[in-house]
Each structure stands twice: as C-alpha cells, then as structure tokens.
N, C-alpha and C positions, 0 to 999 in steps of 0.2 A: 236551546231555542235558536232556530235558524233568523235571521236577519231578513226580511225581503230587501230585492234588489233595488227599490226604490227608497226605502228608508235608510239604505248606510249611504248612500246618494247623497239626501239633506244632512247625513250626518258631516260627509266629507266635505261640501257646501258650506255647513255652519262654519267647521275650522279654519276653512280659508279666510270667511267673513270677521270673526275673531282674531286671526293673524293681524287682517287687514287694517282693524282699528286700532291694536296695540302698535304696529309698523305707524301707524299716523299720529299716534302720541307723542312715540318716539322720537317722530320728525319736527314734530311742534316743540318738542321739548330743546330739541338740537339747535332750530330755527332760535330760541328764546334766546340759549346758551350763546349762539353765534353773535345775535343783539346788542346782549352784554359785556362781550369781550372786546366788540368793536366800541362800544361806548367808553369803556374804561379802557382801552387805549390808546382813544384822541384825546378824552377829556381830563381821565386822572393820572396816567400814567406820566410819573417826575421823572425826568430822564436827566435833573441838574443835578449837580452836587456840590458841595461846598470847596471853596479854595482857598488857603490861607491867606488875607491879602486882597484878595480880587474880588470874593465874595462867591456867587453861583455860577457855576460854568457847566456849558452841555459838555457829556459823558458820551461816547461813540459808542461804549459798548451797551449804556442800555439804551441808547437810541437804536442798537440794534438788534434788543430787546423789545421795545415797543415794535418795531417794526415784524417781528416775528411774532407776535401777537396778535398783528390787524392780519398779517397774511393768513395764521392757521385758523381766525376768527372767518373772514371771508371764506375758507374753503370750506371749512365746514358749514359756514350757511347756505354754500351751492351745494353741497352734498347733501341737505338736511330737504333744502328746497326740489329735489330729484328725487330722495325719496319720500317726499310728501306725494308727488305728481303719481309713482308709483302705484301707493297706498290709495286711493282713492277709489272709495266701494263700489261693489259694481261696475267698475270698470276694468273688467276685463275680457283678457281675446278670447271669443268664441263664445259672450256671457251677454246678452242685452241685459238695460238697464228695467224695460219696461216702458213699452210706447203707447202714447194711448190709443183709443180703441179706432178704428178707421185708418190712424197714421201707420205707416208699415206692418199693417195686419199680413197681409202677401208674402210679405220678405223676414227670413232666418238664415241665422250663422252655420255654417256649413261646422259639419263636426268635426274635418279634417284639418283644413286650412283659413277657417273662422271668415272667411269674404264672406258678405252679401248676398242670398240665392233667395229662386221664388220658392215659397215654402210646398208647392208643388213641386220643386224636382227633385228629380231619381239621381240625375247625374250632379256634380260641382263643377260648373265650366270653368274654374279658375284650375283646380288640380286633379279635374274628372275622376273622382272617387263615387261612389254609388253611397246614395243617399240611405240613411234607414226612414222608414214611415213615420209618416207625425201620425203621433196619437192619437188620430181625432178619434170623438167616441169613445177615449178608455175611459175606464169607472177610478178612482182611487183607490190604496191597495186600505187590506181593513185598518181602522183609527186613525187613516188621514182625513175621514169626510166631516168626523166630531173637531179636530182640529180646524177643518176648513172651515165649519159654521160658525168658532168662537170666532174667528180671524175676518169674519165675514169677505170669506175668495170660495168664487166660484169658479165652474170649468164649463170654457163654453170653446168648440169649437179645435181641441186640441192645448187652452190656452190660462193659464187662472187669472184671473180679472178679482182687481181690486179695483171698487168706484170707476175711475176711467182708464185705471193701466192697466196692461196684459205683462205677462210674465210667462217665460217658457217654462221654471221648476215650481213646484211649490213653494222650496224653500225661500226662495228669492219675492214669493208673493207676501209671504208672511215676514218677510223679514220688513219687507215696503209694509205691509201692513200696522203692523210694529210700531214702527219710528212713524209713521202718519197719522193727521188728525185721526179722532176718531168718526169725523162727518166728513166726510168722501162723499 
C-alpha cells in the first residue's frame, strides 16, 4: 500500500514532536541532577579529616574533590539548561507555533530559509527562492477529514484552525488540539 505524500508528512512531524519531549525530559532530568550535586557539594561534602593530636584538619586533596564536583555539577546544569532551550516544542525553524486568527494571518515561513514572507509571495526576499503555492482550497487527503472532526480542526482558507489558532500542518493542529482544553 502506497503512503500518500501527506500522511508520511505527519508521520515524520510526529517523531520529531516525540524526540522533542524525551530530549526535555532528559534536560529536566540533567537540570535536577545538576541541583543535586551542587547541593551536596557545599552542604555535605566533609573535606576534614582526622589528625592525631590536632583533631580535624582540611584535606587539599578532597577540597579538590569538592571543588571538582561543584564545577562538573555547574557545567552540566548549563548544558542541561541549553538543551532544554533546544527541546522546546514547536519551536522550531521554518515551523509556527500557531497564531491566532487575525494575528499574522498574512505572514509564513519561507520553506527555504524559514524568514518571515507574505503568505502571498512567489519570491523569498531574504534568499529569493520561488515560493511553492499555499494550499488554499485543497480538500484533505482520504481519513484525514474523520480525524479532523474527532480533533475538532477545521481548514479555512489554506490553514487548520483549532478554536482561535491557525496551524499550517495538520499534525501540528491536532497535536495543539491534543494537549488543549477541550473548550476552545
């Protein structure tokens, strides 16, 4: 059975959306880890030890043990904290989030070089590539319209509209549709 060419579309859609949230777990996870290491750092980490006579005296070596601690604790919470920034859905280049209806109705990502254009033009003034046609008018290809009415996203105007956001893919509609109340 062949695939149509808009259905492996959402499928390839989906798995980025799926990367996207395991990649933010990860970060969250990394972030906790980072938390923890700096806590037990400054707070628990004994860097004395016992002397005969003198009683407890600082240890250089694992003072610079603790110290190497707080450093690989800090880098990995900026690393953790960069790829959270990453991972953050929907946002990515060449991908709106879904604007509501009026607000940048006009304006789409150029398929080339993801700037800014009015969703009238042929050309991309940023890196003059020729536009392909927005869709307005197409129909859904078959089993996306049954999917569209549970999801309640409609297609108005080249656009699927959930409640008050427009979305350029389907999948990106349904996925907002998804994670949002049910009363839109």
């Amino acid at each position: 059975m062949r695939v149509p060419i808009a259905d492996s579309g959402l499928r390839a859609v989906a798995v980025i959306h799926r990367a996207e949230e395991g990649l933010r777990k990860i970060s969250v996870a990394l972030i906790l880890l980072s938390v923890a290491g700096v806590v037990y750092s400054m707070l628990f980490f004994d860097f004395t030890v016992d002397a005969p006579g003198v009683g407890r005296v600082a240890n250089l070596s694992l003072m610079q043990h603790q110290r190497n601690l707080l450093l690989l604790s800090c880098g990995v919470g900026v690393g953790a904290v960069i790829l959270f920034g990453f991972s953050r859905p929907g946002v990515r280049r060449g991908v709106s989030i879904g604007s509501r209806r009026g607000e940048d109705a006009h304006v789409k990502a150029c398929q080339f070089c993801a700037e800014s254009i009015r969703r009238e033009a042929s050309l991309c003034r940023y890196c003059g590539k020729e536009q392909a046609k927005s869709p307005v008018g197409h129909r859904p290809v078959e089993g996306q319209e049954e999917m569209m009415r549970a999801w309640g996203v409609q297609l108005e105007d080249g656009s699927y509209v959930v409640g008050d956001y427009r979305f350029p893919t389907l999948l990106e509609a349904i996925v907002f549709a998804k994670k949002a109340p049910r009363n839109l």
